[in-house]
N, C-alpha and C positions, 0 to 999 in steps of 0.2 A: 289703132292703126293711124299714123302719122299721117295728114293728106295737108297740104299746102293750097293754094286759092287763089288765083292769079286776080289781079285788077284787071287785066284785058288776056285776052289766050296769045298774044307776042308779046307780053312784058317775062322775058325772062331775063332783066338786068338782076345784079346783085343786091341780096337781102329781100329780093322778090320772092315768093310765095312760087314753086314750081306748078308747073301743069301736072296735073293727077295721070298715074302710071299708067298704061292700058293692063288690060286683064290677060290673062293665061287662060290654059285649062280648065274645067268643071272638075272639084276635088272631091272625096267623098263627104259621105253626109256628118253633121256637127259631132253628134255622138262617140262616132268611132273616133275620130278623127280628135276631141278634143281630151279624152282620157276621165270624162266625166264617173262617177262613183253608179250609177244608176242608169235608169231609160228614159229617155223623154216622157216628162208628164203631159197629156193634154189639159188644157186648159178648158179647152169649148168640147170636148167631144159628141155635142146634142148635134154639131154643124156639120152639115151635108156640104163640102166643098171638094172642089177639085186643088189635088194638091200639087203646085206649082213650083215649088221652092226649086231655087239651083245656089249648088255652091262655084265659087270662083274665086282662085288665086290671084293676088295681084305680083306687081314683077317685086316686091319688095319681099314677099315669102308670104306676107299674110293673106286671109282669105275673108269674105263676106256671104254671107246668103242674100237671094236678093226673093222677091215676089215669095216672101211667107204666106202661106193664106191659113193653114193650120196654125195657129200659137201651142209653145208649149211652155215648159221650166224644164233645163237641166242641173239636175241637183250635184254636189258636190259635198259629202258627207266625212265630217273626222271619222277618224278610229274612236269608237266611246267611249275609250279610256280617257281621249282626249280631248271629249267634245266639252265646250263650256257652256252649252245650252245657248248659245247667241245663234242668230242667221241674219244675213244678208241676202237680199233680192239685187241682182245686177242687171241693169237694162244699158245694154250698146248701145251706141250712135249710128246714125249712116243717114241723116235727111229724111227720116219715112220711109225710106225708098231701100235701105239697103241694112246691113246688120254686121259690123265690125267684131265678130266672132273671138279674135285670140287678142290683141293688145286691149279690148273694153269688154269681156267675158272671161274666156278660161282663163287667161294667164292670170287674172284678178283671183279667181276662182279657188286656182290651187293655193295661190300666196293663203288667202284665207281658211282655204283647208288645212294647213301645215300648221295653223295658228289654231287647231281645234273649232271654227266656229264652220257650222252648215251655211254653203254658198249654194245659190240659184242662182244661174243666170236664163234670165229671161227671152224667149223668140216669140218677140211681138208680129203680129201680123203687121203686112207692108204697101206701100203704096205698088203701082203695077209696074213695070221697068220694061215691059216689051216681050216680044218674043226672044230675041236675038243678044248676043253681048253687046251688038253696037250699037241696040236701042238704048241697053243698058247705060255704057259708056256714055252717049250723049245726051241722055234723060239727066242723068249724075252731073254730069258738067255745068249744064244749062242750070241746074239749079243753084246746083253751089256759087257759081257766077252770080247771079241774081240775088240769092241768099246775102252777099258780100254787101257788109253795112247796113244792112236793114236792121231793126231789131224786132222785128213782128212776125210770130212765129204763133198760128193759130190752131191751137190743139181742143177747138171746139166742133169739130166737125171732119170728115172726110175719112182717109186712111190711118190721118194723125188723133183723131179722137178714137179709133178702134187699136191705137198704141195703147192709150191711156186706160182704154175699159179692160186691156189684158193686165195694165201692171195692177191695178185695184182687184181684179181676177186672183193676180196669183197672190198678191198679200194675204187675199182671205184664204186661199188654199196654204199657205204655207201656217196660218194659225190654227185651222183649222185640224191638218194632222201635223200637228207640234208635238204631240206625245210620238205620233209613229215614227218624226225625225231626231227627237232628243233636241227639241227647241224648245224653249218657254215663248208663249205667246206675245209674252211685254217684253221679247227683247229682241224686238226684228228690226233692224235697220235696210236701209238704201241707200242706191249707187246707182247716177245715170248720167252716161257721158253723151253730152253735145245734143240729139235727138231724144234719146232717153233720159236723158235732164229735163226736158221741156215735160216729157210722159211722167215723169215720176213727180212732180212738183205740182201740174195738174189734176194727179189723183189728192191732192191737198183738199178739192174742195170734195170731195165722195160725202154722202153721206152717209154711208156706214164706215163706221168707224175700226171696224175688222180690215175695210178698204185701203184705207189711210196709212201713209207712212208715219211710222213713228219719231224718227230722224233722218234724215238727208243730205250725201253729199250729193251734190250739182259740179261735176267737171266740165268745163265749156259751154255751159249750157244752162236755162234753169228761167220759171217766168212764172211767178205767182199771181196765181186766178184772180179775176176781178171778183169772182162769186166769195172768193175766201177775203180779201183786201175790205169787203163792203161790210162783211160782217163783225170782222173783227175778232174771227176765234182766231186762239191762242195758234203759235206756233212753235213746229218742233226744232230741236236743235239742228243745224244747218252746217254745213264745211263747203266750204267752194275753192274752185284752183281754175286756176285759164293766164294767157300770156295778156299781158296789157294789150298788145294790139294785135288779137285776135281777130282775122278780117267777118270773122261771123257774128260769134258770140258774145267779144269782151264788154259789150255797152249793157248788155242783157244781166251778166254776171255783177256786174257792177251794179246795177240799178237794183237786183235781187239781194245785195248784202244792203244797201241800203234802206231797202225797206223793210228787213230787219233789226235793224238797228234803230229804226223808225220807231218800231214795235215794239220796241225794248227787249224782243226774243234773242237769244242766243247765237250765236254768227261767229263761225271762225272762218276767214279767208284769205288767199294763197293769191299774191298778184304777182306773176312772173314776168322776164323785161325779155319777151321775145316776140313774135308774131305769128305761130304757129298754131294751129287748131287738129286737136286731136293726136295730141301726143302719149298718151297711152299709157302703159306701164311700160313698156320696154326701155331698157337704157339708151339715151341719145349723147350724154354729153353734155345734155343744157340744165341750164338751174331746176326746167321743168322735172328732172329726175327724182329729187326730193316729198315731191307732191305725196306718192305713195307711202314714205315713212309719217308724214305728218297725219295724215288718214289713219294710218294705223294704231298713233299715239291718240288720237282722235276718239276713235274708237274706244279706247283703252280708259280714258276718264271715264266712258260713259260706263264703265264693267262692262265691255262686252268682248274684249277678251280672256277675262279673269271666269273662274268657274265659279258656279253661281246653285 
C-alpha cells in the first residue's frame, strides 16, 4: 500500500509526499477476502483475548486491519506438482499499529504461489488504534508525522516487541509442520515491509535457532539488534529496496546494507531515486516497479525457486 508522508499536514506543494487517504468502510475479514489456499493458522491459541481486529478500505482500493490481538499465518500453498519445497514468511507494514494486507501480503503471496513456493503471510498482533476510524486515522497520522526522519524504531518492547515474538512464533511453526506443507525446513525465507522489516530482522537475535530467519529481504524498513551487532554471529543473506529519500526509512535501510558489508555478510541492495514509502507490489510507473523481479531472481540463486 503506497502511503506518502507529509513534512507538515499543508505542505502539499509538488514532489511533496501527499496527506494519507481517509478510510472507507469495514471490509470483510482477511481470509475470504484475500483468496488464501487455507484458514487462518493461530499462532497463540493458549491466549484468552478479546478479539478486536477490523478491517478497512482505504480510498485507493486497498485495505488494512488494524487492533489484531489474535496473531495468525495465512498460508498460501502451490499445487504439489508444483511445489519446490521453499517457503516464505511475509510480514506487512503499517507502524505497529496497522497491517497493509494486499500490496505487502496477498498480492506477494499469490506471485509466490504461481512460482510453486508456500507463502505465509503473517498477522502480527498490533499496537491499539482506538475505538473509532478517527482514532484510527489520527493515531496513524501523528505517528507517521513524527516517525518522519528519525531513524530509531524500538522493537524491544511494547506492541512492537509482541510483532517480533509472532514472526519467531511462526518461523518455528512453519518448520516445524514442513512435512504437513511440502517445505523443507532449510529453506525458509523472509520478507518484511517497512514495520515488519524492523519485526523480521529483530528476530535475528532469537535464540532458537528454529526462530531465526534464514535469509531476509527488508523493503523500507530493516534494523539490526545490538544483541546480534555485539556478538558477532554470522549473518544470513539480506536483499533490501527503498527510495533514496524515503522520508521514514531510507537512513535505516542504508545503515543496515552497511553493516553488512561491514560483516562481510552477503547484501544485495536496490536504491531507488524517489521518495515514496511503501510502494508495494503493485504497478506505479516508478523505477520502484522493478524491485519485485530482482527479489524474485534473488531468490532464485539461492534455489528457492528451483525444485529441490
Amino acid at each position: 500500500m503506497q502511503r506518502s508522508i507529509p513534512d507538515t499536514p499543508q505542505d502539499h506543494s509538488p514532489g511533496s509526499p501527499a496527506a494519507a487517504p481517509q478510510l472507507g468502510a469495514p471490509v470483510p475479514t482477511a481470509t475470504d477476502l484475500m483468496g488464501s489456499t487455507g484458514e487462518e493458522i493461530p499462532l497463540r491459541p493458549e491466549d484468552v483475548v478479546e478479539d478486536r481486529e477490523q478491517a478497512l478500505r482505504w480510498e485507493d482500493g486497498g485495505y488494512v486491519l488494524r487492533n489484531v490481538t489474535r496473531p495468525t499465518l495465512i498460508p498460501y500453498l502451490p499445487e504439489p506438482e508444483n511445489a519446490t519445497g521453499a517457503a516464505v514468511l511475509i510480514a506487512p507494514g503499517g507502524a505497529f499499529l496497522m497491517l497493509s494486507m494486499e500490496s505487502e501480503g496477498a498480492d506477494l503471496a499469490h506471485m509466490l504461489r504461481e512460482r510453486g513456493v508456500a507463502a505465509f503471510v503473517l498477522k502480527y498482533r498490533l499496537g491499539d488504534t482506538g475505538q473509532t476510524v478517527e482514532d484510527f486515522t489520527e493515531k496513524i497520522t501523528r505517528v507517521f508525522t513524527q516517525r518522519q526522519g528519525s531513524n530509531v524504531v524500538d522493537t524491544s518492547g511494547g506492541h512492537q516487541r509482541l510483532a517480533v515474538d509472532d514472526v519467531e512464533r511462526a518461523l518455528a511453526l512453519i518448520r516445524r509442520r514442513a512435512g504437513e506443507w511440502g517445505v523443507s525446513p532449510s529453506r525458509v525465507s523472509t520478507i518484511g515491509f517497512s514495520a515488519g522489516a524492523y519485526a523480521v530482522t529483530a528476530a535475528l537475535a532469537s535464540r532458537d535457532s528454529e526462530s531465526r530467519p534464514d535469509s531476509i529481504a527488508c523493503i523500507y524498513g530493516g534494523r539490526l539488534p545490538e544483541a546480534v551487532a555485539k556478538t558477532g554471529q554470522s549473518l544470513p543473506q539480506l536483499f533490501t529496496a527503498v527510495d533514496v529519500h524515503d522520508p521514514l526509512c531510507a537512513e535505516d535501510v542504508l545503515e543496515l546494507i552497511g553493516t553488512w558489508r561491514q560483516a562481510g555478510a552477503p547484501v544485495e541492495g536496490h536504491i531507488y531515486p524517489g521518495m515514496v514509502h511503501g510502494f508495494g507490489v503493485k504497478p506505479t510507473g516508478a523505477a520502484t516497479d522493478s524491485w519485485v523481479d530482482r527479489w524474485f531472481e534473488w531468490l532464485d540463486r539461492q534455489s528457492l525457486l528451483s525444485f529441490s
